[in-house]
C-alpha positions in Angstrom: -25.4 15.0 14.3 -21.6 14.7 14.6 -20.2 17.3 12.1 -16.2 16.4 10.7 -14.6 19.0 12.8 -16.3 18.5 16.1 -15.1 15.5 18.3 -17.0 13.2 20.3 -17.5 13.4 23.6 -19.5 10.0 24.4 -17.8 6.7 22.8 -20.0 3.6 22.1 -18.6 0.4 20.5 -17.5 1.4 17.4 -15.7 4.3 18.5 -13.8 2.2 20.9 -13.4 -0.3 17.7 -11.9 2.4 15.5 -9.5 3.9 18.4 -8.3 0.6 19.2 -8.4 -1.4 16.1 -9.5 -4.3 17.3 -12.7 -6.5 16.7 -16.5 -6.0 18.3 -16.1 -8.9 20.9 -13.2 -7.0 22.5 -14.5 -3.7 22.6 -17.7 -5.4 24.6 -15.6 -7.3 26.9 -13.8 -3.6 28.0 -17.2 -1.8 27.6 -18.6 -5.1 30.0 -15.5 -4.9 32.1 -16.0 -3.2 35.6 -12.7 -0.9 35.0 -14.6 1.8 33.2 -17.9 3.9 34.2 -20.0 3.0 31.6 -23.7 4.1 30.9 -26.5 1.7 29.5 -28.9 3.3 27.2 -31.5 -0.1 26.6 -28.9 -2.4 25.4 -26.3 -0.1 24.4 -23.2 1.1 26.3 -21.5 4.2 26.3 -18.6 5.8 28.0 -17.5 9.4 28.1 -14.2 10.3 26.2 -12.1 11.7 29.2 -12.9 8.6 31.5 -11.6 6.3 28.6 -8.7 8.1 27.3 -8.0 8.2 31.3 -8.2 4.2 31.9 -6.3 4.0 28.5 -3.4 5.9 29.5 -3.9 3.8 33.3 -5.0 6.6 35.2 -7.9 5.1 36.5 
């Protein structure tokens, strides 16, 4: 469980959604996009904080 003070480390949808502001069909287009390393868990996907705060900031 994700206590207030502590900060995520792995981002799923919603996170990207909330950092972003924009809708659910966006965040899974960049999620589905092959720019970022993404991991699958079933249908889910998830990336890790550092690899998307890189590829937001374009240093991929």
């Amino acid at each position: 469980m994700i206590r207030k003070n502590e900060k995520k480390v792995i981002l799923g949808i919603k996170d990207i959604m909330e950092r972003l502001q924009i809708g659910r069909n966006m965040a899974a287009r960049i999620l589905a996009s092959d720019e970022l390393h993404v991991f699958r868990i079933n249908e889910k996907r998830f990336v890790h904080e550092d690899v998307f705060e890189k590829w937001l900031k374009g240093d991929q």
